[in-house]
C-alpha positions in Angstrom: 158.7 66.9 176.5 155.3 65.0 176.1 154.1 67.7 173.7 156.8 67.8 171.7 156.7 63.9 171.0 153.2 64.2 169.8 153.2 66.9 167.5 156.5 65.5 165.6 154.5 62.6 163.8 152.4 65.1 162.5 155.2 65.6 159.7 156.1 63.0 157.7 159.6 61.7 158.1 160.3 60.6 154.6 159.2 64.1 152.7 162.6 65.3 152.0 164.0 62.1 150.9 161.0 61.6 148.1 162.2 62.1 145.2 160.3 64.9 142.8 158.6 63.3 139.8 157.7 65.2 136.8 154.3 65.4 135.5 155.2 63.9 131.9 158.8 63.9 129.8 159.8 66.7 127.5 157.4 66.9 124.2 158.8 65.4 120.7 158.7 69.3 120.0 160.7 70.4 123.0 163.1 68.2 122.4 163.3 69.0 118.6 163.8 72.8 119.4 166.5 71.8 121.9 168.2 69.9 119.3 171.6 70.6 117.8 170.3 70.4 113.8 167.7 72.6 114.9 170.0 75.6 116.1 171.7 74.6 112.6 169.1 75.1 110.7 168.1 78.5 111.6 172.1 79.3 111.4 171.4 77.8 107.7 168.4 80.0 107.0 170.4 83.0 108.4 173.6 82.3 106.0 171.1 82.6 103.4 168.8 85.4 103.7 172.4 87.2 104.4 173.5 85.8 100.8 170.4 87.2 99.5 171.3 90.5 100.3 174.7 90.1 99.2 174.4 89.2 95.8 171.4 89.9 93.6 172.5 86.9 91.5 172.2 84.1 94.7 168.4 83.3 94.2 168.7 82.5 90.5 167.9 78.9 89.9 170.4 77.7 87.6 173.0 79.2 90.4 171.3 77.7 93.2 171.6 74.6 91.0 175.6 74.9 90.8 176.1 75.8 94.6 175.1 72.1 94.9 178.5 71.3 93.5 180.0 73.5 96.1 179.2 70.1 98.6 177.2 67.3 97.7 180.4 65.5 96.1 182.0 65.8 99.9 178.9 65.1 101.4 178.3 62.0 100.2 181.7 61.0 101.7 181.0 62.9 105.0 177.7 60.5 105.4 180.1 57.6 105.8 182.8 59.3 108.0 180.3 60.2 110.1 180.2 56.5 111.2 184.0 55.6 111.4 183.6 59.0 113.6 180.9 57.6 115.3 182.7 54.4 116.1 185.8 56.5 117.1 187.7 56.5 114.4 188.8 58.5 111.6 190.1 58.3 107.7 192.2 61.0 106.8 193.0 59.5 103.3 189.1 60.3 101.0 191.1 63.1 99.4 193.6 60.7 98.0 191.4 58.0 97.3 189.6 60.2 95.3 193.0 61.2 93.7 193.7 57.4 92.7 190.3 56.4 91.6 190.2 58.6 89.2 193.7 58.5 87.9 192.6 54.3 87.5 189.7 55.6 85.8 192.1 58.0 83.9 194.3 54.9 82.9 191.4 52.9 82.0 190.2 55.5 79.7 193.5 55.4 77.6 193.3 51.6 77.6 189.9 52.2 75.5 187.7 50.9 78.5 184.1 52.6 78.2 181.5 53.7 81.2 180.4 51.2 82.8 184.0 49.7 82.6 185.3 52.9 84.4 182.6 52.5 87.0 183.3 49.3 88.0 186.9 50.4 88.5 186.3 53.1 90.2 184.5 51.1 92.8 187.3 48.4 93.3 189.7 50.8 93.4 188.2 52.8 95.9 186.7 49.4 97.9 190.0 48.2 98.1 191.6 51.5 99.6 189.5 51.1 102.5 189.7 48.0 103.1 193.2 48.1 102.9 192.7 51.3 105.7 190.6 48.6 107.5 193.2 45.8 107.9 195.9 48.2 109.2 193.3 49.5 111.6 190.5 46.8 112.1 193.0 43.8 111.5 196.0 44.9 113.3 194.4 47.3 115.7 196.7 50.3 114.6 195.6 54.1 115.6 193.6 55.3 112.7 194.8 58.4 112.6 198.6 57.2 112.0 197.0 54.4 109.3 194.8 57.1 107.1 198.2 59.6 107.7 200.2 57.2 106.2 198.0 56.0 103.4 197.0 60.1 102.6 200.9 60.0 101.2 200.7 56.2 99.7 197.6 57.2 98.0 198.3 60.3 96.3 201.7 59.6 96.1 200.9 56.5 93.8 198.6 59.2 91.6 201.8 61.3 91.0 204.0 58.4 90.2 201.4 57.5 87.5 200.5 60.9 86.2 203.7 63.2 86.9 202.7 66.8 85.8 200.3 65.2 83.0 196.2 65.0 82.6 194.6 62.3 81.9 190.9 63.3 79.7 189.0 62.3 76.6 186.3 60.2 78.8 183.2 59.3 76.8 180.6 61.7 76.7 177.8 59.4 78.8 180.6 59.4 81.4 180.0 63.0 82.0 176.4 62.8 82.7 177.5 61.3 86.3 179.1 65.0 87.5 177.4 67.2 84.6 174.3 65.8 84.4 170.6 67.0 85.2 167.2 64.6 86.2 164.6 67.2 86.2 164.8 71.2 85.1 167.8 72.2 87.7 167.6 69.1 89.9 171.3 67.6 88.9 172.0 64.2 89.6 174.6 64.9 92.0 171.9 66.3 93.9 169.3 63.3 93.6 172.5 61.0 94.8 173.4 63.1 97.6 169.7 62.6 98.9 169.9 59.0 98.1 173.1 58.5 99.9 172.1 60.4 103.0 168.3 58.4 103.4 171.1 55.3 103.0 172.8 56.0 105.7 170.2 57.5 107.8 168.7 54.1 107.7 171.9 52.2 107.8 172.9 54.4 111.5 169.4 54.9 112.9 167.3 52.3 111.8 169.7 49.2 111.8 171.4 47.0 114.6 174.7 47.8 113.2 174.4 51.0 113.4 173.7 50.6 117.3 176.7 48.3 117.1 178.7 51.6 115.8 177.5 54.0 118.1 178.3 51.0 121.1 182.0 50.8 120.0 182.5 54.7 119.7 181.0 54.6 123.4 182.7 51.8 125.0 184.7 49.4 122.5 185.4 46.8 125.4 181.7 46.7 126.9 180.7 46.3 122.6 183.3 43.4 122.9 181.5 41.7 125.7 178.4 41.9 124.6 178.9 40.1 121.5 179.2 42.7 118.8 182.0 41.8 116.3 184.6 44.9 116.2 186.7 44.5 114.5 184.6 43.2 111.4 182.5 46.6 112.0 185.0 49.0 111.7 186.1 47.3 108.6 183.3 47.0 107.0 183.2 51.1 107.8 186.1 51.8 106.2 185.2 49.8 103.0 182.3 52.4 103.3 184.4 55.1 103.2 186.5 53.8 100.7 183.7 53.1 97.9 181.9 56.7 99.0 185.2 58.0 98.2 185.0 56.3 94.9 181.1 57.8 94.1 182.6 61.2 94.8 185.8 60.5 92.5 183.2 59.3 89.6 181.2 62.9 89.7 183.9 65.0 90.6 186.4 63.5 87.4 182.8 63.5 84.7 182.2 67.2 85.9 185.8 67.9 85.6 186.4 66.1 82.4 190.0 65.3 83.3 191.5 63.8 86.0 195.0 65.2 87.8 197.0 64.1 90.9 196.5 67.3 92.7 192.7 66.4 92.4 190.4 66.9 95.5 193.4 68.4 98.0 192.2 69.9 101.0 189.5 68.0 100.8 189.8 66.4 104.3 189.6 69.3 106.1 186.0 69.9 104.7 184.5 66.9 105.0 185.8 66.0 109.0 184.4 69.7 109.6 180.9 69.0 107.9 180.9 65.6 110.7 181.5 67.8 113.2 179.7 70.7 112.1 176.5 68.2 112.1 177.3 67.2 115.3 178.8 64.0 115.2 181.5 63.8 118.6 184.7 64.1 117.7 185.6 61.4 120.1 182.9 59.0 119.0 179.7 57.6 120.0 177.0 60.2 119.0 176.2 61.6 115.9 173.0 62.3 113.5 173.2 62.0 110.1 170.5 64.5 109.4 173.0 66.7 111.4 175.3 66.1 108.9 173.2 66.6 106.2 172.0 70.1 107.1 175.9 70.6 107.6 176.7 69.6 104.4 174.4 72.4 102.9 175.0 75.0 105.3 179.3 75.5 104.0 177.9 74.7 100.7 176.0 78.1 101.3 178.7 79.7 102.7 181.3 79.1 100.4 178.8 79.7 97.1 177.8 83.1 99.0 182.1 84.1 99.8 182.6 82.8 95.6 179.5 85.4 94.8 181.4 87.9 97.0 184.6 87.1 94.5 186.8 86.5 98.5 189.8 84.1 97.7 190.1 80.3 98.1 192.6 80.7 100.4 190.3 83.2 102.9 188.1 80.3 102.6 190.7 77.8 103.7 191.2 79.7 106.6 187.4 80.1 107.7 187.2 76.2 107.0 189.8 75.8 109.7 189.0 78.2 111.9 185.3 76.8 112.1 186.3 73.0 112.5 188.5 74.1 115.9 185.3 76.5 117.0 183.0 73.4 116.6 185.4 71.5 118.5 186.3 73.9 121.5 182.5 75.3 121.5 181.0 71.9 123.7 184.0 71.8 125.7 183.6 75.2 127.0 180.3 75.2 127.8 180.8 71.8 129.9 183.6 73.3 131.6 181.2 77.2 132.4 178.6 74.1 133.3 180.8 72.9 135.6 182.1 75.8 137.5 178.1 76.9 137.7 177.4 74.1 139.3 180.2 73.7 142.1 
């Protein structure tokens, strides 16, 4: 008995409970290959070395320049959705605020009002959208889902009261610089705003304390309550966001249209919520990158110039468009369930 009473404090009592350190944290570089935009990117640069060999037309310049128009328009507007996203929201009704901003724009135009006139309008019009989205939802704490629903009909709706089967054009020529126009060579200036936008709210999400206030509601709106950040007025000032992106991408879209209609935009929706969550904003709020979104934004714009170049229908597109906004969806929530199971 002796002996074994002296030879058991030769072991330390403690080792088993100490907990194991590591040297030093993952690398800025580890992390970065890790990363969700990072698998997205090489998924970008396969969709376009496949487009390369589908169409011998794909690298020329000037088409290169128009597959810009295939997303930067919905883009822009997918910057600032990513946020009410973030923040655990949604607004279903872009599409049909682009509808009625430009048919007020149309309106305008017959009433003799000239650029900057429209532009101002367009603005308001589309301001005033999302803040009305943002009393229903801010104000008097309505889902946001039934709000933007309901204002996707009032919206459009009010565009084919206005309009019927009719077409509003004859804009002024400098009007269509805004959605025909070129800065540089091929560079167009839907292209040079769709950058500007997106360093905007890069900034405005990951740079600012509001945009920690966002991410704080989409995480835990009642903890954001008690800790002083102002909800409501956040998630309004959001959806006047949305609203007046909505109203940037009505301006290009109608001046590179030339005309505006009430069937203008449709569908749109579906394309932009999937760019969020394509860039890897959650669903269900409180994470998100904007240069997620970004590399999103130009990854369908690559796959629907390179399915256009192939001549496959809009409607085949449609259905890849859906299809790939419930894969993004399901794909975490499948590998946190396998995760799970592993690990029991």
């Amino acid at each position: 008995m002796s002996e074994s009473t002296e030879a058991s404090p030769s072991v330390p009592s403690d080792t088993t409970a100490r907990p194991v350190i590591p040297d030093r944290l993952r690398s800025p570089f580890t992390r970065m290959i890790g990363s969700w935009e990072f698998l997205l990117l090489g998924v970008g640069i396969v969709i376009f070395f496949l487009n390369m060999q589908a169409s011998p037309y794909f690298l020329d310049p000037w088409n290169l320049s128009d597959a810009t128009f295939n997303f930067t328009e919905k883009a822009m507007i997918a910057f600032a959705m990513a946020l009410v996203i973030v923040s655990g929201e949604i607004d279903l009704s872009v599409a049909s605020i682009i509808a009625l901003v430009s048919t007020c724009m149309g309106f305008a135009v017959q009433l003799g009002f000239d650029t900057p006139m429209l532009i101002v309008i367009g603005l308001l019009v589309g301001a005033a959208c999302g803040a009305f989205n943002g009393l229903l939802v801010a104000g008097m704490g309505l889902p946001s889902i039934v709000v933007t629903i309901g204002t996707l009909s009032l919206f459009r709706g009010i565009a084919y009261i206005v309009l019927g089967d009719k077409a509003y054009s004859g804009y002024p020529e400098s009007f269509a610089f805004f959605g025909q126009g070129y800065v540089w060579w091929v560079i167009t200036f839907e292209m040079v705003l769709f950058v500007i936008t997106a360093l905007f709210f890069y900034v405005l999400l990951h740079r600012t304390s509001f945009g920690r206030s966002t991410v704080a509601i989409g995480n835990n709106p009642t903890a954001a309550l008690f800790s002083g950040i102002r909800v409501a007025r956040v998630k309004f000032i959001l959806f006047v966001l949305t609203g007046v992106m909505s109203a940037i991408a009505a301006i290009c879209l109608t001046s590179r249209l030339g005309s505006t209609r009430p069937s203008i935009a449709v569908g749109w929706e579906l394309e932009i919520v999937t760019m969020v969550v394509l860039g890897g904003v959650n669903i269900l709020g409180g994470s998100g990158t904007i240069p997620g979104v970004f590399i999103a934004a130009i990854v369908m714009g690559m796959v629907t110039f390179g399915l256009g170049l192939l001549n496959v229908p809009g409607i085949v597109m449609s259905i890849f468009v859906g299809l790939l906004l419930i894969s993004v969806i399901a794909l975490p929530i499948v590998i946190r369930r396998t995760r799970q199971r592993v690990t029991r």
